[in-house]
C-alpha positions as CSV (number, residue, x, y, z in Angstrom):
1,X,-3.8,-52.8,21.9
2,X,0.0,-52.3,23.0
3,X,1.2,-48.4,22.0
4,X,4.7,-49.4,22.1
5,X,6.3,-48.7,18.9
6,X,2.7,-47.5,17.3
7,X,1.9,-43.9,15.8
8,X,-1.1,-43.0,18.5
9,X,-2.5,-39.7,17.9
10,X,-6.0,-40.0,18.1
11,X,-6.6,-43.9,18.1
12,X,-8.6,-44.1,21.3
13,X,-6.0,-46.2,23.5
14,X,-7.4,-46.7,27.3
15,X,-5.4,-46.3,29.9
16,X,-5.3,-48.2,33.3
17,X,-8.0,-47.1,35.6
18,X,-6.0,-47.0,38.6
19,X,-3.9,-44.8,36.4
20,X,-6.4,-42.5,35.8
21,X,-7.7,-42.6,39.0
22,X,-4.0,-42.0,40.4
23,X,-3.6,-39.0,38.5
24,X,-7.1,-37.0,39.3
25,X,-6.5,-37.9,42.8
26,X,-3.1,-36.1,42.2
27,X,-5.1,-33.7,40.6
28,X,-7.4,-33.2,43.2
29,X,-4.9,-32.6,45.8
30,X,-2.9,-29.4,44.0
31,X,-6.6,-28.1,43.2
32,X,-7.2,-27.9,46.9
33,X,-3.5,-26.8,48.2
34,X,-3.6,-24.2,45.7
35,X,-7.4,-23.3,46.1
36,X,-7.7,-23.9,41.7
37,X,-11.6,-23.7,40.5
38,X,-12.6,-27.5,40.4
39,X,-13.1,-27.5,36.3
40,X,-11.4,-30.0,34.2
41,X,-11.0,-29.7,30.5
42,X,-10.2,-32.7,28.7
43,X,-10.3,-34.3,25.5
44,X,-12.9,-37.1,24.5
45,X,-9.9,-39.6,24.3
46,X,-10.4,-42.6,26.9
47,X,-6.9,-41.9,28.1
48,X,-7.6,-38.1,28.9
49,X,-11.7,-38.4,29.6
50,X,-11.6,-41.1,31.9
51,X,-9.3,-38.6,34.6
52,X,-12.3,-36.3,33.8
53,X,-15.0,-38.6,34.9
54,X,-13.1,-39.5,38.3
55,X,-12.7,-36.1,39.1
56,X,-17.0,-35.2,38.2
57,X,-17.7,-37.7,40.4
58,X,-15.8,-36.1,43.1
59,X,-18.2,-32.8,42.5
60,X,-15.9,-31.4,40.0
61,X,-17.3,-30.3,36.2
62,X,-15.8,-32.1,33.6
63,X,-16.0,-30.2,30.2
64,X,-14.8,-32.2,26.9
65,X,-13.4,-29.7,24.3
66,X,-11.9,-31.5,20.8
67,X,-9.6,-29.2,20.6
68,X,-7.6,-30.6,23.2
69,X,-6.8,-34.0,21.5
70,X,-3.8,-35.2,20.1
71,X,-1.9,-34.2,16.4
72,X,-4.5,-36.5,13.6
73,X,-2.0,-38.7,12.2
74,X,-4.6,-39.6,9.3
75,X,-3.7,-43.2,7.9
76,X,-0.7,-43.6,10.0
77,X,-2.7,-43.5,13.3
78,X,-2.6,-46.5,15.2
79,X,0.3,-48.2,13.0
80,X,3.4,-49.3,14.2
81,X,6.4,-46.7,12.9
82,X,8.4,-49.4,11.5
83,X,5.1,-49.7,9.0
84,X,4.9,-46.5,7.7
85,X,7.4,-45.9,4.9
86,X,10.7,-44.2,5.5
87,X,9.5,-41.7,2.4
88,X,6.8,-41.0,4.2
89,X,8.3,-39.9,7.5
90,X,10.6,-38.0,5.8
91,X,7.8,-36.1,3.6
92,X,6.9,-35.0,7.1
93,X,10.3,-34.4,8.8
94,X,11.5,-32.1,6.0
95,X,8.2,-29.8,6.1
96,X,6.9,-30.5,9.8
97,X,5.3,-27.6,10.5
98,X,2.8,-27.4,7.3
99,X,3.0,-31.2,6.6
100,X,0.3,-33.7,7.5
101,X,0.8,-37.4,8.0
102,X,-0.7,-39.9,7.0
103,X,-3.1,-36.9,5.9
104,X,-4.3,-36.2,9.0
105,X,-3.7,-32.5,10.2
106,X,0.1,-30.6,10.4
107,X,1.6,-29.4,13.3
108,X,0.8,-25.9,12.4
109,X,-3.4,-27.0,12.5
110,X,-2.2,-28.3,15.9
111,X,-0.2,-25.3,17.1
112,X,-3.7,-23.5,15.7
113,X,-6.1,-25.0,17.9
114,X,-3.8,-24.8,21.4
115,X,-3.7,-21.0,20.6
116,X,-7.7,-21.7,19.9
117,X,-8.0,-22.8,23.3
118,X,-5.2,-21.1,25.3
119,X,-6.4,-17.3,24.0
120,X,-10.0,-18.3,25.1
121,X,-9.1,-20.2,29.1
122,X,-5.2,-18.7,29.4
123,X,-6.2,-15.7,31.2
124,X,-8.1,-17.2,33.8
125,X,-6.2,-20.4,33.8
126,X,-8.0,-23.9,33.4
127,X,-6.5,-27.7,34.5
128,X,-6.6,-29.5,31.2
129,X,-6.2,-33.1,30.6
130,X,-4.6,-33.5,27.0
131,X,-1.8,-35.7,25.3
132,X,1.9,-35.2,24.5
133,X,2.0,-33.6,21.3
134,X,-1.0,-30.9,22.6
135,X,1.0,-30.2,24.9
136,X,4.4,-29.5,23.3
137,X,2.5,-27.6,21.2
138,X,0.5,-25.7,23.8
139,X,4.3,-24.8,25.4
140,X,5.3,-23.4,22.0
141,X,2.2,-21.3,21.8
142,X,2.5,-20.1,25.7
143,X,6.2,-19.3,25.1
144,X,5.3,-17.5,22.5
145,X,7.2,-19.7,20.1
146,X,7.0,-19.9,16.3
147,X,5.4,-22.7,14.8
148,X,8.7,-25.7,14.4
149,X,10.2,-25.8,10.8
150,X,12.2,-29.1,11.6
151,X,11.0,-31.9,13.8
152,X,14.3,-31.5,15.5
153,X,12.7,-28.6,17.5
154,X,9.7,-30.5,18.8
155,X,10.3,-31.9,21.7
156,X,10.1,-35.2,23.2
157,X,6.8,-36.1,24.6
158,X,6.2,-35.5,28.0
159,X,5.2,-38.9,30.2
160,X,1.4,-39.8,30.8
161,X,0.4,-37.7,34.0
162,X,3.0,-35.6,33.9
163,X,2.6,-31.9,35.8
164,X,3.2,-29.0,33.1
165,X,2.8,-25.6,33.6
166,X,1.9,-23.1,31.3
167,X,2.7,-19.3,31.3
168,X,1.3,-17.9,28.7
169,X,2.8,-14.8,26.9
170,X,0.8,-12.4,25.3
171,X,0.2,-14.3,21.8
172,X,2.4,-12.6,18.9
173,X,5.3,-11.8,21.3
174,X,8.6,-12.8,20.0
175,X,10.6,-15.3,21.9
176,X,13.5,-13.4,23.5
């Protein structure tokens, strides 16, 4: 299935394998130059998993975690946006950080679960393979950033494989 113009949270899309490949080569390469502990943590989404399962078979240890997937768009998941009504997406615009679509989970159960995950790998660092919107949030909860009132403080999503680092502020610090 084409994402193109489609909701994809956590509708299991695959990704190229020489894609994949491509980027835990990349991967690979900073781990070494920068001497990084060969651990991966992805999600169990093809399109984050499979990076995982190239870099285990180069000796690394590839640990799934769910909390790294993507914002649960519920019923909306997998549709194309020009589907979903404009009622809808509003509902969620005008209360994004509490709202869920589609009845999936909001972006404050999102926010949530990076800090989940950040407060328990942050300190020693970890490479994780996750999506856009885990991300985003994960940069929000690193910068010590509130959870987003209006969608027009999200972000736009970063690209597939792109490099993002995270420095994490102690959680509860006010962005200065």
């Amino acid at each position: 299935m084409g994402v193109a113009g489609r909701c994809i949270g956590r509708t299991d899309v695959a990704v190229d394998r020489r894609k994949a490949k491509r980027l835990a080569h990349r991967i690979r390469r900073r781990a070494r130059r920068e001497a990084l502990p060969r651990v991966v943590w992805t999600s169990a989404l093809r399109r984050s998993v499979d990076v995982g399962r190239f870099l285990a078979r180069w000796g690394w240890q590839h640990r799934v975690d769910i909390r790294l997937s993507e914002l649960d768009f519920g019923e909306w998941d997998g549709r194309a946006w020009d589907t979903i009504a404009e009622a809808e997406v509003t509902a969620w615009t005008s209360a994004f950080a509490t709202h869920a679509p589609g009845g999936g989970e909001s972006v404050a159960q999102l926010m949530g679960r990076c800090e989940a995950f950040l407060s328990e790998h942050g300190p020693q660092g970890a490479c994780v393979v996750s999506h856009a919107g885990w991300i985003n949030a994960a940069l929000r909860v690193a910068g010590g950033l509130p959870v987003p009132t209006l969608a027009t403080q999200w972000p736009m999503a970063v690209a597939y494989a792109a490099s993002v680092d995270l420095v994490i502020k102690p959680f509860g610090a006010e962005s200065q």
